[in-house]
N, C-alpha and C positions, 0 to 999 in steps of 0.2 A: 161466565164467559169462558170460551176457549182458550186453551194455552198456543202457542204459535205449534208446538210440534202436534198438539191434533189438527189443528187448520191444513196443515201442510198434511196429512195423512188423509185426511178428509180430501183435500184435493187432489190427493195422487190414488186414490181408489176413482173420484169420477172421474179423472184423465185416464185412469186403467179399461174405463167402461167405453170413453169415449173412444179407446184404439182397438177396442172388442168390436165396436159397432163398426170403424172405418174396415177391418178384416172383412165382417159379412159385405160390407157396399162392395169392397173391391172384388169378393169374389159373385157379387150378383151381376158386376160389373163383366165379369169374362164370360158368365150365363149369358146375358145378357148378350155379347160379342158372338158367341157361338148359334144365340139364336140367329141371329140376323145374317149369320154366316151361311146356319141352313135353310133360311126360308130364300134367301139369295138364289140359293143352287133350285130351290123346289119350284119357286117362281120367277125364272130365269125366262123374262122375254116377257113377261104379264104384263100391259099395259094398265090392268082394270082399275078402276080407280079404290078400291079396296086394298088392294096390294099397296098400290101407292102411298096410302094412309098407313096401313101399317107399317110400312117404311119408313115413313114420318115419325109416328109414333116412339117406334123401338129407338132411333136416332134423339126425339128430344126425351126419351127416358133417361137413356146414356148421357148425352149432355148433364141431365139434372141430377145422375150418381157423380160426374166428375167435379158437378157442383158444390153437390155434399161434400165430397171429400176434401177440397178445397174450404171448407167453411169449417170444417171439423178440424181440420191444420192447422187453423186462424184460431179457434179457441184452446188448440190444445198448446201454442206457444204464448199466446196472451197467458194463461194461465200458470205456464213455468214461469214467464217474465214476471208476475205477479208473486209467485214461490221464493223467487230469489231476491224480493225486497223484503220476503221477511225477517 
């Protein structure tokens, strides 16, 4: 069995992993932001319905990064809240 200071070292290495990964969302997240920014300017007035779609697309992609991050918050304070009843 573990001792509590490797539990808690084990835990703060995959909380270290899990704020690695919210890094890249947030920065796929302003990718992401800048696409949308320039397909905006390129297909400024395009009704088609292709455009449309991928408007839709880029929009619930983004949704579902600010999802993530939000879900990854939620584990990463459950997990300190957990740390500190050791």
């Amino acid at each position: 069995m573990a001792s509590v200071a490797e539990v808690k070292a084990a835990i703060n290495t995959a909380m270290e992993h899990v704020l690695e990964g919210q890094e890249v969302v947030a920065a796929a997240g302003e990718k992401l932001t800048e696409a949308q920014g320039a397909l905006a300017v390129a297909l400024d007035g395009s009704g088609h319905d292709a455009v449309l779609a991928c408007h839709a697309a880029l929009a619930q992609a983004a949704l579902e990064l600010d999802e993530c991050l939000a879900a990854t918050a939620a584990a990463v304070e459950q997990a300190e809240q957990y740390v500190a009843t050791l």
